[in-house]
N, C-alpha and C positions, 0 to 999 in steps of 0.2 A: 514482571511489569506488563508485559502482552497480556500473559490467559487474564489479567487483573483488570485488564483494559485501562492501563494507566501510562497511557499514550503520552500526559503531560512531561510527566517524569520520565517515560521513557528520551523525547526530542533534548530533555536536558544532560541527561545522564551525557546521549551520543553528542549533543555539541560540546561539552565539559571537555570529553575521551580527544575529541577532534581539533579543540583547542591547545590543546598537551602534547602535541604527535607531531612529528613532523609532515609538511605537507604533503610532501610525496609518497610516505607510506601509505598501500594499502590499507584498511580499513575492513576487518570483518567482524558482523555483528551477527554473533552468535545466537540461534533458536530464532529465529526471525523467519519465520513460517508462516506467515498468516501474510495472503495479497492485497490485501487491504492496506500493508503497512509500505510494500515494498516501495514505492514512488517516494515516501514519507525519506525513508533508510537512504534511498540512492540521494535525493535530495541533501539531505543531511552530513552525505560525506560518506557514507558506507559505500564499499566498495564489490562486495562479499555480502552472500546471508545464505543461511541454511537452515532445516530444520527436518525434523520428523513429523510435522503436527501436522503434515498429509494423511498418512496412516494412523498418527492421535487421536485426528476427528473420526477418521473412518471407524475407529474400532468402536466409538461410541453414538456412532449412527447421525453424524455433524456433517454437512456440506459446508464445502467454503465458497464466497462468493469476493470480489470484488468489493463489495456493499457490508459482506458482514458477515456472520455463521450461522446458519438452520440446521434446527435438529431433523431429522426426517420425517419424525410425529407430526411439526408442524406444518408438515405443506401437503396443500392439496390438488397439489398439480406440479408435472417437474418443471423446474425453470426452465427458459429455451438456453441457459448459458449450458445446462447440462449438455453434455455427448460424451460420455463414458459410453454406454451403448444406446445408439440410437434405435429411437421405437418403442423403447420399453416406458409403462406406464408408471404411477406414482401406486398403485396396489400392489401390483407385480414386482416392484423393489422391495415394496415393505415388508412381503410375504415370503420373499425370498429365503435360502436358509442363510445363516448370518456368516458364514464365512465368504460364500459367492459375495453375499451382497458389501462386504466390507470390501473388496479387493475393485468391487463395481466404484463404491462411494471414494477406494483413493484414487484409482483411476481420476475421476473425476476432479478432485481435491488437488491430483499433479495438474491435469489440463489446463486448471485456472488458473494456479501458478504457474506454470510458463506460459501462460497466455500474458500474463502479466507482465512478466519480467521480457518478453518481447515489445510489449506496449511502452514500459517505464524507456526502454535501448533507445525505440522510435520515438519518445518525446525528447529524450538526450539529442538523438540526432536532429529533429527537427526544431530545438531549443524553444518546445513546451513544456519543459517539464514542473516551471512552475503551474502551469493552469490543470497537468495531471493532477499534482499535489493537491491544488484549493478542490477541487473539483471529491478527490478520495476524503477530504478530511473533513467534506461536509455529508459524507452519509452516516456520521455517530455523534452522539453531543460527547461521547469522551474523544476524538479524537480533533472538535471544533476546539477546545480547550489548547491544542498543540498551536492556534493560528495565537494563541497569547506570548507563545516563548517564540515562536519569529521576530512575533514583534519587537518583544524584549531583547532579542539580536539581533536587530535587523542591520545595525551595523557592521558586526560580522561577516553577517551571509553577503549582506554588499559588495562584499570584496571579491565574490566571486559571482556575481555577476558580469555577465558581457558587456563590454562595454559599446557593444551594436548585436541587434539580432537581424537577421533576414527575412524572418517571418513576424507581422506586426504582430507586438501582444495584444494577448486579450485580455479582456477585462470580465471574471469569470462572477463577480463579486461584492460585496461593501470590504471585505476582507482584500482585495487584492488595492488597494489603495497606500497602504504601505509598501506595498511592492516597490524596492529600486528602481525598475524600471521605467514607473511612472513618476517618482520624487525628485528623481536625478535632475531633472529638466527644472524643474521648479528652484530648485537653489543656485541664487548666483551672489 
């Protein structure tokens, strides 16, 4: 469902899985590799994820970003999220021999996966993690498609929402209007 980019069906699959389980069970979602999704996964109930598609991409010359996947052909300048090794230019990767540079490209592919899964921790703790979620699921129109099955559970997910947060939300959105947070108030 990921390499397919088929985020829709992916948020249903896991809320489906989530809804069957008892609550207290951990929750691991299997091949979940790509940082793009993870905010989506932790949201959704997953507890756990893992993958090899650090090294996947790397072997086929793919950075991963937050935002999305580039292959190495296409860029022509390295993004500043790069720091595998700092300094080095977007020629001098490409030119490189391909085993160096595969080991450069996972390097890099790990960084921004745990750069990630620190960020997703810090929105858990600072209870943003909704405005992560809207915020990741609007850099692909396949994964703007997942703000449809919130919807369609939004009931659900309701239920675990806070019922006070410390931090005011925000409003990241036209999308964040179904948010609990902001509905809650409205029905009496």
């Amino acid at each position: 469902l990921m390499e397919k980019n088929n985020f829709h069906l992916l948020a249903k699959v896991i809320i489906a899985a989530k809804k069957g389980l008892d609550i207290s069970r951990p929750v691991h979602l299997f091949g979940c590799g790509h940082p793009m999704v993870f905010a989506l996964a932790a949201f959704l109930g997953c507890d756990l994820f893992d993958s090899s598609s650090y090294a996947k991409f790397a072997a086929r010359d793919s950075l991963m970003f937050t935002w999305g996947t580039r292959s190495l052909d296409e860029l022509e300048i390295i993004p500043s999220e790069f720091s595998a090794k700092p300094g080095i230019d977007i020629n001098e990767l490409k030119t490189m021999g391909k085993n160096e540079r595969q080991k450069i490209i996972a390097k890099h592919n790990l960084i921004v996966s745990f750069t990630e899964i620190r960020r997703v921790k810090q929105a858990i703790h600072d209870g943003l993690l909704w405005e992560l979620v809207e915020n990741r699921l609007r850099n692909s129109p396949a994964l703007m498609k997942v703000f449809e099955i919130i919807q369609s559970e939004i009931n659900w997910i309701s239920e675990f929402e806070p019922a006070y947060r410390y931090k005011t939300p925000i409003k990241t959105g036209l999308e964040s209007n179904i948010r609990p947070i902001f509905t809650k108030s409205f029905k009496s």
